[in-house]
MARPA-436605 format. One record per residue (C-alpha): residue number from 1; residue in three letters; x, y, z. Coordinates in steps of 0.001 Angstrom, whole numbers, plus 500000, padded with zeros to 6 digits. Example, Ala and Ser with C-alpha at 12.3 -4.5 7.8 and 13.67 -1.06 7.14 Angstrom:
% residues 2
[1 "ALA" [512300 495500 507800]];
[2 "SER" [513670 498940 507140]];
***
This chain:
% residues 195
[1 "UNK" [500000 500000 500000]];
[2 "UNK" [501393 503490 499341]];
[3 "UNK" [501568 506129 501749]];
[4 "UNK" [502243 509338 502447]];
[5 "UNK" [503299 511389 505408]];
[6 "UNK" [501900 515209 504781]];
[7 "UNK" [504170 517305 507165]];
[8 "UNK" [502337 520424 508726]];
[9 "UNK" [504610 522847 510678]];
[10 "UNK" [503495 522440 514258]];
[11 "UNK" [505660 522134 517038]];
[12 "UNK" [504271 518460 517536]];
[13 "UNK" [506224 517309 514927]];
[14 "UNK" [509928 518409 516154]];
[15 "UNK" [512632 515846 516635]];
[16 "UNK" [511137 513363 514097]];
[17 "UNK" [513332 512075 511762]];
[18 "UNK" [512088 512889 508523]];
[19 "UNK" [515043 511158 506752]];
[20 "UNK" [513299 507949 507804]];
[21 "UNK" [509871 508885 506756]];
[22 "UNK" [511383 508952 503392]];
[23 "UNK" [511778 505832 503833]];
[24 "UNK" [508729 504485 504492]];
[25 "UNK" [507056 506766 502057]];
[26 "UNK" [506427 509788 500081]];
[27 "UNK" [507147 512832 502243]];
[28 "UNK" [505087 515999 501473]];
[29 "UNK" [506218 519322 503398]];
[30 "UNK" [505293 522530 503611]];
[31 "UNK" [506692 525922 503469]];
[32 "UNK" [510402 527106 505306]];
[33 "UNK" [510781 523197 505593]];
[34 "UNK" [512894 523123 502737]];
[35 "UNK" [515500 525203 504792]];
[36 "UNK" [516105 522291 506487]];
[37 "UNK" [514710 519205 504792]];
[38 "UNK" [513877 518167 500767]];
[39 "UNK" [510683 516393 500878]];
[40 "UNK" [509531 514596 497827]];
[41 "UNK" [506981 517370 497347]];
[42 "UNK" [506892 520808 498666]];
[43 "UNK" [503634 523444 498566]];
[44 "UNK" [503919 526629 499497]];
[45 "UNK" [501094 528798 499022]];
[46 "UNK" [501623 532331 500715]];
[47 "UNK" [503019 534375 497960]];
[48 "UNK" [506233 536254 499769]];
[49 "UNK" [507803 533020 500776]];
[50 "UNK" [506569 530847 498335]];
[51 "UNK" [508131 533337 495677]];
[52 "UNK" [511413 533291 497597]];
[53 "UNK" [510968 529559 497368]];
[54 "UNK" [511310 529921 493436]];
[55 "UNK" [513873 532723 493398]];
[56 "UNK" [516483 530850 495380]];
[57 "UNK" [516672 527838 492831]];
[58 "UNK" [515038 525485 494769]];
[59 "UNK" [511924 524789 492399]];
[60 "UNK" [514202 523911 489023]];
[61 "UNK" [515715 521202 490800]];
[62 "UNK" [512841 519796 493326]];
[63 "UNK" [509026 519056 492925]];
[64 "UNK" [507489 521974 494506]];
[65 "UNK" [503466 523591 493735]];
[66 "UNK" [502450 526728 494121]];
[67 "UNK" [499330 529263 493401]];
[68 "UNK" [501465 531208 491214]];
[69 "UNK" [504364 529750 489478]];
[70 "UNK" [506873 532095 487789]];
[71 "UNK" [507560 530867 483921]];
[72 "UNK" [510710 529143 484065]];
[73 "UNK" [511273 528351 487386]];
[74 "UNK" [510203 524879 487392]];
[75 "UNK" [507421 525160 490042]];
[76 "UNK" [503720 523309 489061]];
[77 "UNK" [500915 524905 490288]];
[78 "UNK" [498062 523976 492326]];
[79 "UNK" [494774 521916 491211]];
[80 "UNK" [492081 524089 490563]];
[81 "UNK" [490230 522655 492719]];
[82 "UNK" [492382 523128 495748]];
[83 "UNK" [494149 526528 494711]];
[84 "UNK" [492488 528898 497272]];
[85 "UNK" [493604 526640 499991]];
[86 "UNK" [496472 526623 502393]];
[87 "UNK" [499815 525085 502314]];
[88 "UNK" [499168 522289 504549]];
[89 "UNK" [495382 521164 503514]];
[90 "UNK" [496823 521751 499789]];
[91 "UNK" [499567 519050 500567]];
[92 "UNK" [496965 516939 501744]];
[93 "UNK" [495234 517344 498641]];
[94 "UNK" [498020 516952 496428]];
[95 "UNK" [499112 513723 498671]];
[96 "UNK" [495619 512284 497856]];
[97 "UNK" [495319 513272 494086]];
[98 "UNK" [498806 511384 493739]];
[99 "UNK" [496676 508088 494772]];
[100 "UNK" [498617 507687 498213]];
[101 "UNK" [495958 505064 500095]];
[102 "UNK" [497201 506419 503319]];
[103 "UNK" [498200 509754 504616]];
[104 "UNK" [499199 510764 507691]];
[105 "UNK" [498912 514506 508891]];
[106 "UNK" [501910 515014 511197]];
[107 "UNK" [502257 518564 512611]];
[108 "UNK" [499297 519446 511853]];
[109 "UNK" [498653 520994 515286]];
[110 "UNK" [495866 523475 514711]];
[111 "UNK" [496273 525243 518128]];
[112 "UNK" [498571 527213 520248]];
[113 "UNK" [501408 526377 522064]];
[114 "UNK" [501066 524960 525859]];
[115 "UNK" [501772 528664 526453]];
[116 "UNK" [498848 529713 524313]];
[117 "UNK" [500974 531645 521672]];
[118 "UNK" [501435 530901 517892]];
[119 "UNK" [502398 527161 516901]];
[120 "UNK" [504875 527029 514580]];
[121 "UNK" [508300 525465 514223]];
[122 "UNK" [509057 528323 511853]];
[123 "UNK" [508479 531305 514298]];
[124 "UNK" [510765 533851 514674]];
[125 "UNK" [511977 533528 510970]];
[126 "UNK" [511667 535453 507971]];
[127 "UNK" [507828 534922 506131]];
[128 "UNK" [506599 533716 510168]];
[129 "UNK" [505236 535614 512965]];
[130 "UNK" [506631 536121 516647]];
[131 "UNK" [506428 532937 518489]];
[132 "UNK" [504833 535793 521418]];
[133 "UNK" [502363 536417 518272]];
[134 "UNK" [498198 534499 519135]];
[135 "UNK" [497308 531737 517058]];
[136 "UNK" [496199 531424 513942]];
[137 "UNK" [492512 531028 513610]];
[138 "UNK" [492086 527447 511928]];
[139 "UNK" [488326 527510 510851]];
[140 "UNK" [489514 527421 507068]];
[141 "UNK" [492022 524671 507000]];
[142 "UNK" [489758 522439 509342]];
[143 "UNK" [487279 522955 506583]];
[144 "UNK" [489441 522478 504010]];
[145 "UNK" [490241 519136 505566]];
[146 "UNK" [486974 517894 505776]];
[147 "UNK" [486306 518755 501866]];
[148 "UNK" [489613 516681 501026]];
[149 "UNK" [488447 513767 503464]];
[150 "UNK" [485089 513668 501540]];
[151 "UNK" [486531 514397 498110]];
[152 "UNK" [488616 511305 498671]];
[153 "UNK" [486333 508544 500671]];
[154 "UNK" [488372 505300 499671]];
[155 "UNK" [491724 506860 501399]];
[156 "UNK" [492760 506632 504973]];
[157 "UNK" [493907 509908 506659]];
[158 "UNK" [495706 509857 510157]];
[159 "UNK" [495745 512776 511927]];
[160 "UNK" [498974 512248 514502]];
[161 "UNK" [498243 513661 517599]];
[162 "UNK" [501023 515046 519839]];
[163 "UNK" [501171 516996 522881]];
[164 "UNK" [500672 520638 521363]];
[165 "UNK" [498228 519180 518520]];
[166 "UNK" [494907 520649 519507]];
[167 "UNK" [491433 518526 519459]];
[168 "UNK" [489259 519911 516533]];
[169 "UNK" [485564 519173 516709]];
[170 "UNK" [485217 519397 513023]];
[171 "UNK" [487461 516739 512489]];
[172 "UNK" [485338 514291 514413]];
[173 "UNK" [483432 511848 513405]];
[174 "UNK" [484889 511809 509705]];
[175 "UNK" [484491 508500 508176]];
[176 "UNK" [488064 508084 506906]];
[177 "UNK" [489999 510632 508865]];
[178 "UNK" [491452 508574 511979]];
[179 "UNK" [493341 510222 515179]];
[180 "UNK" [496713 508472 515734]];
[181 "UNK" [498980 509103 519371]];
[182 "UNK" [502708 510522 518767]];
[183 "UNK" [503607 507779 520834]];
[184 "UNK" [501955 504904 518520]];
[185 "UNK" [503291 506542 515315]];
[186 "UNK" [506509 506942 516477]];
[187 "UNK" [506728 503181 518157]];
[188 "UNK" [505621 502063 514791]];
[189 "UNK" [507898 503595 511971]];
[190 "UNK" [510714 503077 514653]];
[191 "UNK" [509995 499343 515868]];
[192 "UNK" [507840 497273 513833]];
[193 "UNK" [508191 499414 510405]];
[194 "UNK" [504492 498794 509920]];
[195 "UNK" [501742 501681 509635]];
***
């Protein structure tokens, strides 16, 4: 069965080792992660970092989508369908339309901090708010989540829960979208291999 692992930027999902994800499957990320990490795919849909994205290179030699690709620059952009959403949701999407059977939504915190403040492993940097900033208001890519979930009934979608990955009525009771502990996920992909 092919999976993939769609990698939000919540705290929840720091000090995983995303080299081995590759491993086990196709690795979708999001944003400033390619600072730090190439995933198979990257989507980045907020215009001032997703065109520094392009500018720096990275799009003519890695798969990356975008709303707006610049000619030349190698990046594909987003379905139709799923071009108003946001970065992570549109990974999601993307992970699904590339007939992955199971995702799993890693990071994908939707919530503040355990101090209440902005969730994101990114904060601080350049394109990110203050990590002092409030959170992000996460109506629209809970939404978005439950379109792609329906959109897509014969695939599996784990939502892996971690300490700082927030409870989101609207994702309950979703046929097909399951809620996975950190500590199961990580005891599988480091123990048994088997998801």
């Amino acid at each position: 069965m092919s999976r993939a692992f769609v990698l939000g930027n919540g705290i929840s999902r720091q000090g995983l080792d995303l080299e081995l994800l590759k491993q086990l499957g196709q690795v979708y990320g999001c944003n400033a992660i390619y600072r730090e990490f190439v995933p198979n795919v990257l989507i980045s849909t907020d215009t001032p970092i997703s065109k520094s994205i392009q500018e720096s290179g990275y799009s003519q030699n890695h798969m990356m989508y975008t709303r707006k690709p610049f000619p030349a620059l190698g990046a594909l952009q987003i379905p139709q369908e799923y071009y108003g959403f946001s970065s992570g949701p549109a990974a999601v999407a993307i992970a699904a339309l590339d007939r992955n059977a199971a995702i799993y939504l890693i990071g994908f915190d939707m919530g503040p901090t355990q101090s209440g403040k902005f969730n994101n492993i990114y904060a601080d940097s350049e394109f990110y708010k203050a990590s002092s900033s409030v959170p992000t208001f996460v109506g629209n890519w809970a939404n978005q989540l439950v379109k792609i979930c329906k959109n897509f009934p014969k695939l599996n979608f784990y939502r892996v829960m971690g300490s700082t990955t927030a409870a989101v009525a609207a994702l309950d009771n979703i046929p097909n979208l399951y809620h996975m502990p950190m500590e199961d996920f990580l005891n599988r992909i480091n123990n048994t291999k088997e998801l």
